[in-house]
mmCIF file of the C-alpha atoms, coordinates in Angstrom:
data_MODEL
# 
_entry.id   MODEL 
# 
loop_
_atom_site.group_PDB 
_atom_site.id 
_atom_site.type_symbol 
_atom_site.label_atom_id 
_atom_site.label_alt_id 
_atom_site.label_comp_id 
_atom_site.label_asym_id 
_atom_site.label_entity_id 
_atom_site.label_seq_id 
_atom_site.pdbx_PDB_ins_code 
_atom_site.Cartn_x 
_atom_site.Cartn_y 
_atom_site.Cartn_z 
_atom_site.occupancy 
_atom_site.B_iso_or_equiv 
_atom_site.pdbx_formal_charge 
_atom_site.auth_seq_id 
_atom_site.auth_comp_id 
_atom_site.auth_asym_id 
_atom_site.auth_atom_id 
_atom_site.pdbx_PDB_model_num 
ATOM 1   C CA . UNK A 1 1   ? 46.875 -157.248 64.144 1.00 0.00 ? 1   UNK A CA 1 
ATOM 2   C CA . UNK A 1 2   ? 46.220 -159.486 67.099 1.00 0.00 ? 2   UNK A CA 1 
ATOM 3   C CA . UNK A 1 3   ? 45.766 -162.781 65.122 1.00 0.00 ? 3   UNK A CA 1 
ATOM 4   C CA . UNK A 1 4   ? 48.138 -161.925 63.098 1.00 0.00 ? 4   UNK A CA 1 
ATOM 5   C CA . UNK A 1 5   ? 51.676 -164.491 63.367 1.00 0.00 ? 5   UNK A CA 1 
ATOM 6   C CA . UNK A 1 6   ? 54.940 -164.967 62.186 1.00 0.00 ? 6   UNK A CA 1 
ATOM 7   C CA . UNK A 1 7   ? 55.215 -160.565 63.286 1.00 0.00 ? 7   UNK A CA 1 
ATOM 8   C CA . UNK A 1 8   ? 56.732 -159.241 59.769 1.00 0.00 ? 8   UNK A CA 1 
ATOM 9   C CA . UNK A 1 9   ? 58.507 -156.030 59.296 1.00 0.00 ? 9   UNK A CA 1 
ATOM 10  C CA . UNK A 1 10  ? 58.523 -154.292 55.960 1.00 0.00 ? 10  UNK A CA 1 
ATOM 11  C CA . UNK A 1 11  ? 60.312 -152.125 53.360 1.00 0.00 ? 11  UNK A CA 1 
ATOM 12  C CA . UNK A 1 12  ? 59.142 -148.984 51.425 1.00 0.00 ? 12  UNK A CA 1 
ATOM 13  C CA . UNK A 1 13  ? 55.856 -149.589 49.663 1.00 0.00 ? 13  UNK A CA 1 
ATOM 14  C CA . UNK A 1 14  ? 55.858 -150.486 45.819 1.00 0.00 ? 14  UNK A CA 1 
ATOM 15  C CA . UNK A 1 15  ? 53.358 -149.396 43.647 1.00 0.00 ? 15  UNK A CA 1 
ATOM 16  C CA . UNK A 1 16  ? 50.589 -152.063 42.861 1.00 0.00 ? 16  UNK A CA 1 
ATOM 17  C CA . UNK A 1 17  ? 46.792 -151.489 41.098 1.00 0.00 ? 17  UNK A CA 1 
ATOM 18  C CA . UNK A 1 18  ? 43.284 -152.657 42.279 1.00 0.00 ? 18  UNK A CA 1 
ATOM 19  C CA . UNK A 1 19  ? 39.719 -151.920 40.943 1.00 0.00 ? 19  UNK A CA 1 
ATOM 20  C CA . UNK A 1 20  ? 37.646 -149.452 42.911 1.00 0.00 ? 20  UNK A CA 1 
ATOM 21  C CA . UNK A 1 21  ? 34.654 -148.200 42.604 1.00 0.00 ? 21  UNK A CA 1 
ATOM 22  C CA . UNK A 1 22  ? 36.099 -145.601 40.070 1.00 0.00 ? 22  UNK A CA 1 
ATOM 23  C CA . UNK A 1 23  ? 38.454 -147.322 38.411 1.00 0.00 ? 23  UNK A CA 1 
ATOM 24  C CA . UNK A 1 24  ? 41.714 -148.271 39.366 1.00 0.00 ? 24  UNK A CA 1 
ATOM 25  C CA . UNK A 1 25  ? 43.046 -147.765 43.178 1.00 0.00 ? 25  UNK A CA 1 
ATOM 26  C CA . UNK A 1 26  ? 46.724 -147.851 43.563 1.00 0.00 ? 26  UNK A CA 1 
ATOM 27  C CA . UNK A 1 27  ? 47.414 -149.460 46.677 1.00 0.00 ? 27  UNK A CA 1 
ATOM 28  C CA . UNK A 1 28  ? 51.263 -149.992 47.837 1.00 0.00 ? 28  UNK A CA 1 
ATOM 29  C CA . UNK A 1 29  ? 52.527 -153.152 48.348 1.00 0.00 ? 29  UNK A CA 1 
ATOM 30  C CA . UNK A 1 30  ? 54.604 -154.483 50.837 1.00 0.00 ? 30  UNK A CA 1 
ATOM 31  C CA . UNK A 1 31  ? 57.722 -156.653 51.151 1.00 0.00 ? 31  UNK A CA 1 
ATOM 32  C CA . UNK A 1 32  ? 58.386 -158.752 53.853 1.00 0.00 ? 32  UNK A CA 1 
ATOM 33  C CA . UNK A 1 33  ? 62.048 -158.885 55.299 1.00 0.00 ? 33  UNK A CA 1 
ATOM 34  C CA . UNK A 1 34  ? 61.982 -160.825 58.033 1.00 0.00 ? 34  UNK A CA 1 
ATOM 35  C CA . UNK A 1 35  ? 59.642 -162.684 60.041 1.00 0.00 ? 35  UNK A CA 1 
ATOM 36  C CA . UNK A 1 36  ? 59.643 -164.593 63.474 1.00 0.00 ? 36  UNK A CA 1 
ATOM 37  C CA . UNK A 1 37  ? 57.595 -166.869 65.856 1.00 0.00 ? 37  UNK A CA 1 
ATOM 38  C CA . UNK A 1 38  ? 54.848 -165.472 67.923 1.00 0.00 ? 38  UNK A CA 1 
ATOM 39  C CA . UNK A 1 39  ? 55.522 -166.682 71.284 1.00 0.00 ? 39  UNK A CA 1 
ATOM 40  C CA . UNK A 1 40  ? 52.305 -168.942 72.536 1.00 0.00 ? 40  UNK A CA 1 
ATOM 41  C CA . UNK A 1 41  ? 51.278 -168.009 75.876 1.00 0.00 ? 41  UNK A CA 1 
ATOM 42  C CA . UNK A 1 42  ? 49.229 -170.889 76.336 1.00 0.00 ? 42  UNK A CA 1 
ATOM 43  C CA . UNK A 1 43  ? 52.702 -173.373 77.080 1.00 0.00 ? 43  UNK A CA 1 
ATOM 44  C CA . UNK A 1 44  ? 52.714 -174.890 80.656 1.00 0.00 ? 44  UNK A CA 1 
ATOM 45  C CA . UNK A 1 45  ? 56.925 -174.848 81.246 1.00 0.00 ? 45  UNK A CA 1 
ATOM 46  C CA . UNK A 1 46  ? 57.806 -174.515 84.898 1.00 0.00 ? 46  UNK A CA 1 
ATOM 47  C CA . UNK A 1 47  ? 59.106 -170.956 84.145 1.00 0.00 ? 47  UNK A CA 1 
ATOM 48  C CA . UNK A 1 48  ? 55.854 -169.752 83.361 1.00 0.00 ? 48  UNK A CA 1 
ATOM 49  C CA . UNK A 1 49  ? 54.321 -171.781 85.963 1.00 0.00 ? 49  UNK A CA 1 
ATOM 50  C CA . UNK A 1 50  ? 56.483 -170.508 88.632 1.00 0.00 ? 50  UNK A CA 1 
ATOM 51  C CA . UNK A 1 51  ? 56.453 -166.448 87.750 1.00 0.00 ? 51  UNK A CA 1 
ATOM 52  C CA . UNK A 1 52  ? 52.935 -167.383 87.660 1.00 0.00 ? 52  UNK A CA 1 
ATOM 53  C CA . UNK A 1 53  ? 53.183 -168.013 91.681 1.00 0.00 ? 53  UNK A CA 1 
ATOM 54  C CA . UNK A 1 54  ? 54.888 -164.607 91.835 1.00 0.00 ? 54  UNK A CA 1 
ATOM 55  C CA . UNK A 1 55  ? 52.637 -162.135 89.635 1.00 0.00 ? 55  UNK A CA 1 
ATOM 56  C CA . UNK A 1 56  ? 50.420 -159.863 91.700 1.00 0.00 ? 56  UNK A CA 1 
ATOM 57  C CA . UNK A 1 57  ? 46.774 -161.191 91.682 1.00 0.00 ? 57  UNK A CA 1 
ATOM 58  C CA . UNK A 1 58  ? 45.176 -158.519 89.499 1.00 0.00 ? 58  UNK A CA 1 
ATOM 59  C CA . UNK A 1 59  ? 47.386 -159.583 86.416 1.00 0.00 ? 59  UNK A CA 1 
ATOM 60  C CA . UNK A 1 60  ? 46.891 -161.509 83.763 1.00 0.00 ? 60  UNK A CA 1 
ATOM 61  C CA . UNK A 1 61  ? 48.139 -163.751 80.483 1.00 0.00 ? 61  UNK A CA 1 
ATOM 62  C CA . UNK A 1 62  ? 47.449 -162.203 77.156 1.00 0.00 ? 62  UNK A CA 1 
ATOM 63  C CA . UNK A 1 63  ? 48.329 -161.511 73.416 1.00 0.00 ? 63  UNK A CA 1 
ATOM 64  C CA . UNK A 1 64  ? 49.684 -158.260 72.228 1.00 0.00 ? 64  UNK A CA 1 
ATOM 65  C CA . UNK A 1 65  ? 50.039 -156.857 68.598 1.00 0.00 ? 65  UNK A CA 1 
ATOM 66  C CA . UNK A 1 66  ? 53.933 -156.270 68.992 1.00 0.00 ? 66  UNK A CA 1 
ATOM 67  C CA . UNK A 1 67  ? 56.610 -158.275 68.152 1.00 0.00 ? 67  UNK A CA 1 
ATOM 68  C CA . UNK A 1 68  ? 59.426 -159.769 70.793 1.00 0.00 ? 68  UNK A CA 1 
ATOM 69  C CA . UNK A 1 69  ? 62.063 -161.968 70.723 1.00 0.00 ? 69  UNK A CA 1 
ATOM 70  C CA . UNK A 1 70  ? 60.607 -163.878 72.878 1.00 0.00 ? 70  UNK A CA 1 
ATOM 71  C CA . UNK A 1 71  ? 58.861 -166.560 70.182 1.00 0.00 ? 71  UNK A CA 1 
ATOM 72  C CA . UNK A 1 72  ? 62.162 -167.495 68.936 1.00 0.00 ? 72  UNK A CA 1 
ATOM 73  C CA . UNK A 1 73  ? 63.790 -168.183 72.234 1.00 0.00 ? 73  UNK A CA 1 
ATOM 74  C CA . UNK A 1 74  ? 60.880 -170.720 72.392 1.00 0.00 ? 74  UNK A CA 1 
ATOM 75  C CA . UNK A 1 75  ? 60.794 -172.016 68.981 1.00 0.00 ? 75  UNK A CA 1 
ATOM 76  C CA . UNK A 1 76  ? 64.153 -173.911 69.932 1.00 0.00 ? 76  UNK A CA 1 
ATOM 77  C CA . UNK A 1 77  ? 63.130 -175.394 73.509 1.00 0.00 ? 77  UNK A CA 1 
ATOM 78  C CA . UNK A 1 78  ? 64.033 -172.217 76.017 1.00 0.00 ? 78  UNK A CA 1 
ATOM 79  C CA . UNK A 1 79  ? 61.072 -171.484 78.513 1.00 0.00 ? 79  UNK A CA 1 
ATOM 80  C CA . UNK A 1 80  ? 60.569 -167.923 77.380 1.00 0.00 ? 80  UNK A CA 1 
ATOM 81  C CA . UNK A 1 81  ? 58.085 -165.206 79.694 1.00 0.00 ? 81  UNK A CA 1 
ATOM 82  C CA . UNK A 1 82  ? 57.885 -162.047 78.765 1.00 0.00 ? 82  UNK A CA 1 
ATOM 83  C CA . UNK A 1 83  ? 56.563 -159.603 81.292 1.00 0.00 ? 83  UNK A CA 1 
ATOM 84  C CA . UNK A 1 84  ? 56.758 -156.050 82.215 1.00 0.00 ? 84  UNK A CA 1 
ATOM 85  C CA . UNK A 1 85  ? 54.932 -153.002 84.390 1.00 0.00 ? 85  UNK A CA 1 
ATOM 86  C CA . UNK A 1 86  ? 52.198 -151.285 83.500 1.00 0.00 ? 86  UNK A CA 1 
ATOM 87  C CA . UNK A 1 87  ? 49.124 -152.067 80.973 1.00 0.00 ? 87  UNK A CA 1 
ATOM 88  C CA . UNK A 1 88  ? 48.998 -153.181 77.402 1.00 0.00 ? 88  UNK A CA 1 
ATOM 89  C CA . UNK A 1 89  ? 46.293 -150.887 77.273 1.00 0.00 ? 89  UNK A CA 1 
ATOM 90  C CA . UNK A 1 90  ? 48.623 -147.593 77.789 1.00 0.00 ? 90  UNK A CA 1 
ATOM 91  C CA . UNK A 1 91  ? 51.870 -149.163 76.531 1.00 0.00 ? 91  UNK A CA 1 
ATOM 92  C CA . UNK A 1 92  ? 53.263 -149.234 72.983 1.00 0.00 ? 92  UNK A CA 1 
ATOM 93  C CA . UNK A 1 93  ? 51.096 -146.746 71.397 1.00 0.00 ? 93  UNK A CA 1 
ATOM 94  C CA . UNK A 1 94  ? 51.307 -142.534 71.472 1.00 0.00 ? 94  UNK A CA 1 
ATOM 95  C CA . UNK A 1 95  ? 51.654 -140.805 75.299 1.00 0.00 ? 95  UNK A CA 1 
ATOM 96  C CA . UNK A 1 96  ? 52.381 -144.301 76.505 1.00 0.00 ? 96  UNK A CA 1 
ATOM 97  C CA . UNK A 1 97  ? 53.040 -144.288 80.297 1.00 0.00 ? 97  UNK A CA 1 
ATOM 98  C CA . UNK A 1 98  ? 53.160 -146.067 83.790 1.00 0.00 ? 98  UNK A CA 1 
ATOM 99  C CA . UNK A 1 99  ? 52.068 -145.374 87.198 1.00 0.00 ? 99  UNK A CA 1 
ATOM 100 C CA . UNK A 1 100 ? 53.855 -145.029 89.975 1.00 0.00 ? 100 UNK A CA 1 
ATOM 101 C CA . UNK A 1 101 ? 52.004 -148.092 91.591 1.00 0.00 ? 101 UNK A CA 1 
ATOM 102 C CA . UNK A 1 102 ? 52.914 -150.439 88.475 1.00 0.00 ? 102 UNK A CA 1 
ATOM 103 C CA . UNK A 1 103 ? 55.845 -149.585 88.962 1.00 0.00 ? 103 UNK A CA 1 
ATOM 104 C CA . UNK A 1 104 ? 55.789 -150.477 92.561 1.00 0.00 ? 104 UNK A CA 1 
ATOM 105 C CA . UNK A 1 105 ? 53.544 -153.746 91.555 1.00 0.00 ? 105 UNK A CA 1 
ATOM 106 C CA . UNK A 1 106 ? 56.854 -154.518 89.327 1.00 0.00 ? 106 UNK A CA 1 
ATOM 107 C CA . UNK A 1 107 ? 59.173 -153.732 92.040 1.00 0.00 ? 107 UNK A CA 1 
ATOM 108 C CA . UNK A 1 108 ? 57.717 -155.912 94.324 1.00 0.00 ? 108 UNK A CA 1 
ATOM 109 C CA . UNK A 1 109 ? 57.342 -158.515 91.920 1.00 0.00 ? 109 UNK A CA 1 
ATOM 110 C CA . UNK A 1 110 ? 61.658 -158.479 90.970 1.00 0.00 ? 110 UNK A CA 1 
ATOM 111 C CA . UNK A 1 111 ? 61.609 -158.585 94.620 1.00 0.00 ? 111 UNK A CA 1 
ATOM 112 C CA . UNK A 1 112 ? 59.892 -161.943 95.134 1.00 0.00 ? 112 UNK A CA 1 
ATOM 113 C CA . UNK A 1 113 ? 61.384 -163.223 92.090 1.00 0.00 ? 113 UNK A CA 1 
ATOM 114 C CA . UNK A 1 114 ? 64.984 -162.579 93.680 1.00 0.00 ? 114 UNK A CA 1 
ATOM 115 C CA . UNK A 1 115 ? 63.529 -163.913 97.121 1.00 0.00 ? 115 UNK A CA 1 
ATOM 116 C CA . UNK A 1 116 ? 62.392 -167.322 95.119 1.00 0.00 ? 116 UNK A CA 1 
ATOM 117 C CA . UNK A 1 117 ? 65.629 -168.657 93.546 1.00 0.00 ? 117 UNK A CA 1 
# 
């Protein structure tokens, strides 16, 4: 769920009741086991400003439904980007895939990242 933060991942569902329409629903219920940071896109560090400089033009900031690491990198002070070929809109989901020209967008963009240190 997009709006959705700390991410949570979750055990085998326990049986719990609710009322229907007929009656009593048994829904599961979940546990939560462990829980992290989103990581907010909207901070201004100088790492995101500078692989801003570097992205290819057609690209852009946004929120996923996925978990990372990333959020808890950031949580304790590290500049944290997290970036990768391809489109949220194919990726992480069934028959995910990438083009070849992502991945030569991504290429290029390693390349000038290299170039810029």
């Amino acid at each position: 769920m997009p709006h959705r933060s700390p991410a949570t991942s979750v055990r085998a569902p326990r049986t719990a009741s609710a009322t229907g329409l007929h009656g009593k629903l048994h829904l599961p219920a979940v546990e939560v086991v462990i829980a992290y940071p989103g990581l907010d896109k909207h901070v201004a560090s100088d790492a995101v400003k500078f692989l801003e400089t570097l992205r290819p033009p057609d690209t852009q900031k946004c929120n996923v439904a996925f978990g990372t690491e990333g959020g808890l990198f950031q949580a304790v002070g590290i500049p944290t980007v997290v970036c990768g070929p391809g489109s949220i809109e194919q990726g992480h989901k069934a028959d995910e895939y990438v083009t070849v020209e992502e991945l030569k967008d991504c290429l290029s963009f390693l390349e000038r990242l290299v170039q810029a240190r």
